[in-house]
C-alpha positions in Angstrom: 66.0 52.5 88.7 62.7 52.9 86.5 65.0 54.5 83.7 67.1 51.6 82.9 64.6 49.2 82.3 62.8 51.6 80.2 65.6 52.1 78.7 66.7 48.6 77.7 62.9 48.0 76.9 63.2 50.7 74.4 66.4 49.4 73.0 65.5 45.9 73.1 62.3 47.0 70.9 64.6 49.1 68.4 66.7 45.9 67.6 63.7 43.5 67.0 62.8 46.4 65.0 65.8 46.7 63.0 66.1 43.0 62.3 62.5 42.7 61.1 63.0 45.8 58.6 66.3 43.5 57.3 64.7 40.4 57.0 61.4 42.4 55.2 64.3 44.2 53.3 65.9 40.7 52.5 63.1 39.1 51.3 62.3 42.1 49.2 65.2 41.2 46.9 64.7 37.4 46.7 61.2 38.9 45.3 61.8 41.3 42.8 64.7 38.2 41.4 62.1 36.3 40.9 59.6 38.6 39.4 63.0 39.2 37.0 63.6 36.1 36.3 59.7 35.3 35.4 59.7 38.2 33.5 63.0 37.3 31.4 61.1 33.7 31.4 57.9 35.3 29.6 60.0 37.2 27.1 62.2 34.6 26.0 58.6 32.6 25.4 57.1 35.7 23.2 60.0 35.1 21.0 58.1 33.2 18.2 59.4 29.8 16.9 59.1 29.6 13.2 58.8 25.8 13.3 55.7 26.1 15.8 54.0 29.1 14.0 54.8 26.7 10.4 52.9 23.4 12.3 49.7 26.0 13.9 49.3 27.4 10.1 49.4 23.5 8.9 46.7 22.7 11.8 44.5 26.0 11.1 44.7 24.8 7.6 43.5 21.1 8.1 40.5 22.6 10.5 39.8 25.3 8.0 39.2 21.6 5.3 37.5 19.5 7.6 35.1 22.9 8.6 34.7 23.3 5.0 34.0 19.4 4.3 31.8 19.2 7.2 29.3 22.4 5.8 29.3 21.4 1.9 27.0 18.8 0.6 28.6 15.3 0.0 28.2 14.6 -3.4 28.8 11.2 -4.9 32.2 11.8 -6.8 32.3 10.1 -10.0 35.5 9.6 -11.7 35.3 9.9 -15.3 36.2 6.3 -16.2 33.6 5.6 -14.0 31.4 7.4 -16.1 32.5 5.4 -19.0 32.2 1.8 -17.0 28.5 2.6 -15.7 26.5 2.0 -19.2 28.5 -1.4 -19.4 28.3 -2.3 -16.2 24.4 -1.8 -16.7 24.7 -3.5 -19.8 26.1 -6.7 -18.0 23.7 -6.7 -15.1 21.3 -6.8 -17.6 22.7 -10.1 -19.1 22.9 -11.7 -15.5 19.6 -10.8 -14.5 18.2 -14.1 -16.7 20.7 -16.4 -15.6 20.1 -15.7 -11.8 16.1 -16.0 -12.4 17.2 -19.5 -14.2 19.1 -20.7 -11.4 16.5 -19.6 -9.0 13.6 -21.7 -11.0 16.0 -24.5 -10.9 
C-alpha cells in the first residue's frame, strides 16, 4: 500500500514540474519578443533624421556665437556715419552749452 502513494507523490511532483518548466518556457518567449521589439525600437531610433541633425548643427552654431561673444571684449561699435556725426554733434553741444548756462542764470 506504501507504493502507490509514493507513486502518485512522485507523479503528482513530475506534473507540477512539467507545468512550471512550460510556464518558465512561456514566459521565455514573451521575453525575448520584447527584447526584439526593443531592439527593432532602438534601431529604427539610430536611423538619423536629417531635419534633426540640420536644427542640432543650427543650435551648436548659435552656442558656438554666443561662446564666442561671451569670451571677446565688447567693443563700442561705431558705424561709420557715426564717425562722421560725432565732430558735429560735438560742435552743436558746444553751441548749447551757453544757452543752458543762460537759462540757468535766469
Amino acid at each position: 500500500m506504501a507504493t502507490p502513494s509514493v507513486s502518485f507523490r512522485i507523479s503528482r511532483n513530475a506534473e507540477d514540474l512539467a507545468e512550471t518548466v512550460h510556464a518558465l518556457s512561456q514566459r521565455l518567449v514573451q521575453l525575448e519578443q520584447r527584447l526584439a521589439a526593443m531592439e527593432l525600437h532602438l534601431a529604427s531610433n539610430k536611423q538619423e533624421d536629417p531635419a534633426e541633425l540640420e536644427s542640432l548643427s543650427n543650435v551648436e552654431r548659435l552656442l558656438q556665437d554666443c561662446r564666442l561673444l561671451l569670451t571677446t571684449e565688447t567693443l563700442p561699435l561705431v558705424t561709420e556715419s557715426e564717425t562722421q556725426r560725432l565732430p558735429l554733434q560735438q560742435q552743436q553741444d558746444q553751441d548749447r552749452e551757453p544757452d543752458e548756462v543762460f537759462l540757468d542764470a535766469a
